[in-house]
C-alpha positions as CSV (number, residue, x, y, z in Angstrom):
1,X,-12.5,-136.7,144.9
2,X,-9.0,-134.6,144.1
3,X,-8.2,-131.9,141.9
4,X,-5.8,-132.2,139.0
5,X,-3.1,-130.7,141.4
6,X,-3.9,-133.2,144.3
7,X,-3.3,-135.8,142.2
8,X,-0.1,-134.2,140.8
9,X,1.5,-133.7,143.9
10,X,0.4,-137.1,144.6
11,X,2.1,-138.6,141.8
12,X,5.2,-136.5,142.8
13,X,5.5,-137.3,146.1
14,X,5.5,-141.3,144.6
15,X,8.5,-140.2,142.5
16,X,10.2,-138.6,145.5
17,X,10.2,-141.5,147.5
18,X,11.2,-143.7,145.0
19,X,13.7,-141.3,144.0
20,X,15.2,-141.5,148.0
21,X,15.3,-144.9,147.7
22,X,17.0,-145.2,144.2
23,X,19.6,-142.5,146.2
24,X,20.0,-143.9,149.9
25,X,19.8,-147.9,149.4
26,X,20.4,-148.1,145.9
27,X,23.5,-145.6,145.1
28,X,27.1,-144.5,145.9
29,X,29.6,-141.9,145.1
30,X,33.6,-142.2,143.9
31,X,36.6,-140.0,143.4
32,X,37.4,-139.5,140.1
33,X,41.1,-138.7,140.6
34,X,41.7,-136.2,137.8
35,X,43.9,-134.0,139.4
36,X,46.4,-136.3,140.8
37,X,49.6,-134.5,142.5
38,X,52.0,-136.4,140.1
39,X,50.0,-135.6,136.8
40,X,51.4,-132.7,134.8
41,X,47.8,-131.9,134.0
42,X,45.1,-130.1,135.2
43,X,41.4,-130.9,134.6
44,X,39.5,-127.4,135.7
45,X,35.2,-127.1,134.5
46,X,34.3,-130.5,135.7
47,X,33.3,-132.3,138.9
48,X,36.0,-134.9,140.7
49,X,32.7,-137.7,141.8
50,X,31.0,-139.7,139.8
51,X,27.9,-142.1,140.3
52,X,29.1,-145.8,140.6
53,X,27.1,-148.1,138.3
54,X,24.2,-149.6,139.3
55,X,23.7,-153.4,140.7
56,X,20.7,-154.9,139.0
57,X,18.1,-153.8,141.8
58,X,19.1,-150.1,141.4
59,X,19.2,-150.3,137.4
60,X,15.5,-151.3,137.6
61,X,14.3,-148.6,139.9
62,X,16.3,-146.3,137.8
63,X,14.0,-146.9,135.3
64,X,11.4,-146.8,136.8
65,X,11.9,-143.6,138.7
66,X,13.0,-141.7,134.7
67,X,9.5,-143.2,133.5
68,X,7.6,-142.0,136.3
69,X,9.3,-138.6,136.4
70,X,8.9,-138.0,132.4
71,X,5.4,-139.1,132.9
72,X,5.4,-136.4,136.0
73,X,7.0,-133.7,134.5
74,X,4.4,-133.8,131.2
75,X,1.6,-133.4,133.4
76,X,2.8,-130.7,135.1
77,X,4.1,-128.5,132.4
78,X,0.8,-128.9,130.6
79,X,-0.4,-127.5,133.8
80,X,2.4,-124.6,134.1
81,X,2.5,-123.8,130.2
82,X,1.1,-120.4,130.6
83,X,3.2,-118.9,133.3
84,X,5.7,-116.1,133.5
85,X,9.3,-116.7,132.3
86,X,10.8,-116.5,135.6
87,X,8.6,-119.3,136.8
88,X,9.1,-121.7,133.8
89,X,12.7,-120.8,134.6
90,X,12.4,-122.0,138.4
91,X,10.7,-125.2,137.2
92,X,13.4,-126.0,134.3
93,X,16.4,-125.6,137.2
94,X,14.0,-127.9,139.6
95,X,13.5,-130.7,136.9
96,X,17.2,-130.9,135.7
97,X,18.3,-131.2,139.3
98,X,15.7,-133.8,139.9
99,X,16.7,-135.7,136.2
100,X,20.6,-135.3,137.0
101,X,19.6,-137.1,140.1
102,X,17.6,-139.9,138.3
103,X,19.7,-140.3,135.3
104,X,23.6,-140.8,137.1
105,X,24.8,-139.8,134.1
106,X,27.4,-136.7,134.7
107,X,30.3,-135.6,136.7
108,X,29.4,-134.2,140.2
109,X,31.0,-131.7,142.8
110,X,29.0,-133.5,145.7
111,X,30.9,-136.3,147.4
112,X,28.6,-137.9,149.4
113,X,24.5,-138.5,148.7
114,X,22.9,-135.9,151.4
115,X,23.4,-133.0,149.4
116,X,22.0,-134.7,146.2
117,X,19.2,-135.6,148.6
118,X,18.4,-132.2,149.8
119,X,18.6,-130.7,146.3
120,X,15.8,-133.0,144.9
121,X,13.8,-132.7,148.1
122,X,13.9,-128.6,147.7
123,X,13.1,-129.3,143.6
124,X,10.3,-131.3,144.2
125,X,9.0,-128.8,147.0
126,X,9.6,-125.7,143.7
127,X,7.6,-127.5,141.4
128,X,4.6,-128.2,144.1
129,X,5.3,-124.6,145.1
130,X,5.0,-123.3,141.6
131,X,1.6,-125.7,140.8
132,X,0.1,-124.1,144.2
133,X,0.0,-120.3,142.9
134,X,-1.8,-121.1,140.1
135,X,-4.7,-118.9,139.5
136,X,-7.9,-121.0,139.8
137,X,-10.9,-119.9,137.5
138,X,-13.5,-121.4,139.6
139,X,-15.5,-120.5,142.9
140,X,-14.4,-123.9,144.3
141,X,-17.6,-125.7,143.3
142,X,-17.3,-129.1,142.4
143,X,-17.6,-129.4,138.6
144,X,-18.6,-132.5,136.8
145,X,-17.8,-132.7,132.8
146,X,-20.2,-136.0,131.5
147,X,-18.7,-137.7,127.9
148,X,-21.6,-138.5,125.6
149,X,-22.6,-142.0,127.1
150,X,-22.7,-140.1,130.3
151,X,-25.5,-138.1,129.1
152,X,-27.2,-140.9,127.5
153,X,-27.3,-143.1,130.8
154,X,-29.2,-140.3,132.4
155,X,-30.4,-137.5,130.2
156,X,-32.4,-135.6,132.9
157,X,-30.1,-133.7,134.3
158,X,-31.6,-132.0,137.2
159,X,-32.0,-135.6,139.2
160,X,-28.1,-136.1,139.0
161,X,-26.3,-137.1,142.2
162,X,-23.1,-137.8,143.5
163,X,-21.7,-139.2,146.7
164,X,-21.0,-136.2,149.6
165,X,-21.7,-133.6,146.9
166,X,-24.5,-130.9,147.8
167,X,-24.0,-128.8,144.8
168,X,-22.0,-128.6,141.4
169,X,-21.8,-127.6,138.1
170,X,-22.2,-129.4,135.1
171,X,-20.1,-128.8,132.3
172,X,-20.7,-129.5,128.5
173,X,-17.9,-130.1,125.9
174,X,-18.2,-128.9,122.6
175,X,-16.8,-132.4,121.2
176,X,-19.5,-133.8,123.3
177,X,-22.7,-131.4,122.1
178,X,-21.3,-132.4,118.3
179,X,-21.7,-136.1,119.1
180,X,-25.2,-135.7,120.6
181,X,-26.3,-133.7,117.0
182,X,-24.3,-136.7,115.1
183,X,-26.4,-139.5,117.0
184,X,-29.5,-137.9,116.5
185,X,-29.2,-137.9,113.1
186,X,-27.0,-140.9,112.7
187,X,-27.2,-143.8,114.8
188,X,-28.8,-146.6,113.9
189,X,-30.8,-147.3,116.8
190,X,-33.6,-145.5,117.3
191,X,-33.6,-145.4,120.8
192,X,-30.4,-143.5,120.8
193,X,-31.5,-140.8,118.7
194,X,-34.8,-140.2,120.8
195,X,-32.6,-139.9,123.9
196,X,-30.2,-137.5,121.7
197,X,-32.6,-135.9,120.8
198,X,-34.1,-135.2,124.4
199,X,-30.9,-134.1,125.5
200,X,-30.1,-131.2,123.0
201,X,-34.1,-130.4,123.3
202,X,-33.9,-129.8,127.4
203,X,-30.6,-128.0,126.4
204,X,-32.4,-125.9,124.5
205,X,-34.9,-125.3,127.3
206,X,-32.2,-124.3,129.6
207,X,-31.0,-121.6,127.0
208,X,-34.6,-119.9,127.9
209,X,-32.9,-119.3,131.8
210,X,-30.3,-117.3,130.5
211,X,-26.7,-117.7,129.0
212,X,-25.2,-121.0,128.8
213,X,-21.6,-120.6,128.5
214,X,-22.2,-118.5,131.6
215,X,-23.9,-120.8,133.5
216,X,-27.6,-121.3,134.1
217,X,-29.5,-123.7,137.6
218,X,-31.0,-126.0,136.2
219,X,-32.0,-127.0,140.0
220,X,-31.9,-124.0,142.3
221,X,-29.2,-123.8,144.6
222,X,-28.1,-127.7,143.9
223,X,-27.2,-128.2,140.0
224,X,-25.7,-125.4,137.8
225,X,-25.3,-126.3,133.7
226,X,-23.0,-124.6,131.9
227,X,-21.1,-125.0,128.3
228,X,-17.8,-124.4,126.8
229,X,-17.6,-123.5,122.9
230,X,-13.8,-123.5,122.4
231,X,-12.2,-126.8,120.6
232,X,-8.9,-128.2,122.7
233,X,-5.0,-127.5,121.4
234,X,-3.3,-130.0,120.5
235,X,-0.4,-128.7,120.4
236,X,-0.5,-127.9,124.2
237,X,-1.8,-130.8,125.8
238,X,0.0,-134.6,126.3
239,X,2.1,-135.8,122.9
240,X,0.1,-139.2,122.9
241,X,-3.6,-137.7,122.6
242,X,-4.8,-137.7,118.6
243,X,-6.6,-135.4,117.6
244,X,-8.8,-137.3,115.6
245,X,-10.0,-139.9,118.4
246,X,-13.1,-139.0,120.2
247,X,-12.1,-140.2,123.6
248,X,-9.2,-138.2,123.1
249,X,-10.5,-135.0,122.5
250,X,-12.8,-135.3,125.3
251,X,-9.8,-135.8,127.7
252,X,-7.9,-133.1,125.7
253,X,-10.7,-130.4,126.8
254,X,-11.5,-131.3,130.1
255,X,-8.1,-131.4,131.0
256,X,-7.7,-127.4,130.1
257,X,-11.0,-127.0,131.8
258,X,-8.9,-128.9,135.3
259,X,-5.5,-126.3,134.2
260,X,-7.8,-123.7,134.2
261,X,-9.2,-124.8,138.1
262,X,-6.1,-126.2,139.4
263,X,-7.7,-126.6,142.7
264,X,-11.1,-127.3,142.3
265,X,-12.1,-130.8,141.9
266,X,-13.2,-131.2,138.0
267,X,-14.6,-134.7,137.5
268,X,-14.8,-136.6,134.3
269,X,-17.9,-138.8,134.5
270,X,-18.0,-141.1,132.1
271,X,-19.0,-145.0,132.0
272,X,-16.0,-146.1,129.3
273,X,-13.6,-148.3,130.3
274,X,-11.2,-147.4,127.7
275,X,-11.7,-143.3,128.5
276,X,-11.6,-144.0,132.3
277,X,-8.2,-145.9,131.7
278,X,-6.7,-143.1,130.0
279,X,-7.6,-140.6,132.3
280,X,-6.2,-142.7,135.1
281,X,-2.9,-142.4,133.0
282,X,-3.1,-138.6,133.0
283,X,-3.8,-138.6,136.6
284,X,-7.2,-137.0,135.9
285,X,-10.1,-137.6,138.4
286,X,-13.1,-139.6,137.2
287,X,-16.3,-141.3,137.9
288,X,-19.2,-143.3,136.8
289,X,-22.1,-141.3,135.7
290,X,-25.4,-140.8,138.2
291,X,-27.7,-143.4,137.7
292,X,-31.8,-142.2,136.6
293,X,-34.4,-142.3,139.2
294,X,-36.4,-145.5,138.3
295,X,-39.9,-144.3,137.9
């Protein structure tokens, strides 16, 4: 199991050495000439190299290499979108050196690769720099946030269990507590609404121990439960989660529960192939929910 910013720097370290290779096997450097001796005219504000084009090979990774890092660089400012200024300052000059690099697209001063080399090597090291001094919210416990079928597969609670996990917290979404009171009401099969209705009734029970958007042990020293009340933003999170799907919004709020712990590992547990497979493309951590004691 990784944190959000394990897997991050993961992903980024991918890009780097795709990015090297795009550089050192893939690209090359000419002299563009413009201020020739014998020309009456002087080109000043511009760089005299260029990229050459690409062969075939190195147009391919270059694509590549721009998907990956746009697909990088989303993650991480959802991660970074509530620091200072200076550091979203740091982070803008360490991406643009990084896309100027990718792209081959403008003039340069640089007439060899190595110093293009070093500069995305130090830009990638700024943004896993600026990723690592994020305040985390958590004590470092382990924190497991179910989706709805989650919960289903295994209402009680207190018997959950995880591979090389002692102790952990369990956190509740709101998106996830309204589905539970839909399906009680709602779904057609009976079954499902007895167990929905089980789960928000041991809820309840819980809410006798104390507070439960602090935190409540549900099994002492081993399991904590704790809920979160506040809806996701939208307009903060990655352009191609809607709003209106319910896998979405699940993914939406745990991943500001993951920017709030940076560090700590926060686990989506959830059985749906379809949510698993779009946390995978967020480079969110997940797994399959515990399975019940058989009696």
């Amino acid at each position: 199991m990784k944190s959000s910013a394990e897997q991050i720097r993961e992903f980024g370290d991918q890009i780097l050495q795709e990015t090297i290779t795009l550089l050192r096997t893939h690209s090359s450097i000419r002299h563009l000439n413009l201020n020739s001796p014998s020309s009456p005219i002087v080109v000043i504000g511009i760089g005299d190299y260029a990229f050459n084009k690409l062969e075939l090979e190195g147009e391919r990774l270059r694509s590549k290499c721009l998907q990956n890092f746009n697909s990088f660089s989303e993650l991480t400012e959802n991660l970074l979108q509530d620091q200072t200024k200076a550091q979203l300052h740091q982070y803008k000059e360490a991406k643009n050196a990084i896309m100027h690099a990718i792209k081959q697209d403008k003039d340069l001063w640089d007439p060899t690769i190595e110093p293009i080399l070093k500069r995305v090597l130090k830009s990638f090291n700024t943004i896993h720099t600026l990723v690592d001094q994020l305040y985390d919210a958590s004590n470092g416990q382990v924190i497991f946030v179910p989706d709805t079928n989650a919960l289903l597969i295994n209402p009680d609670l207190e018997s959950w269990n995880f591979p090389n996990v002692t102790a952990f917290e369990i956190l509740l979404l709101p998106s996830v507590l309204k589905e539970l009171d839909e399906l009680k009401i709602n779904h057609r099969n009976e079954d499902v609404r007895k167990k929905a209705i089980g789960i928000i009734n041991r809820l309840k029970e819980y809410r006798r121990r104390g507070t439960l958007s602090e935190g409540v042990a549900i099994l002492k020293d081993r399991i904590t439960l704790r809920t979160e009340a506040s809806e996701p933003n939208f307009e903060k999170t990655l352009h191609w989660l809607a709003k209106d799907n319910s896998d979405d919004r699940i993914l939406a709020a745990f991943m500001e529960q993951a920017r709030k712990c940076p560090r700590t590992n926060v686990i989506l547990v959830t059985a749906d192939i379809n949510l698993q497979n779009k946390a995978e493309m967020a480079r969110m951590p997940y797994c399959e929910p515990s399975e019940p004691i058989n009696p």
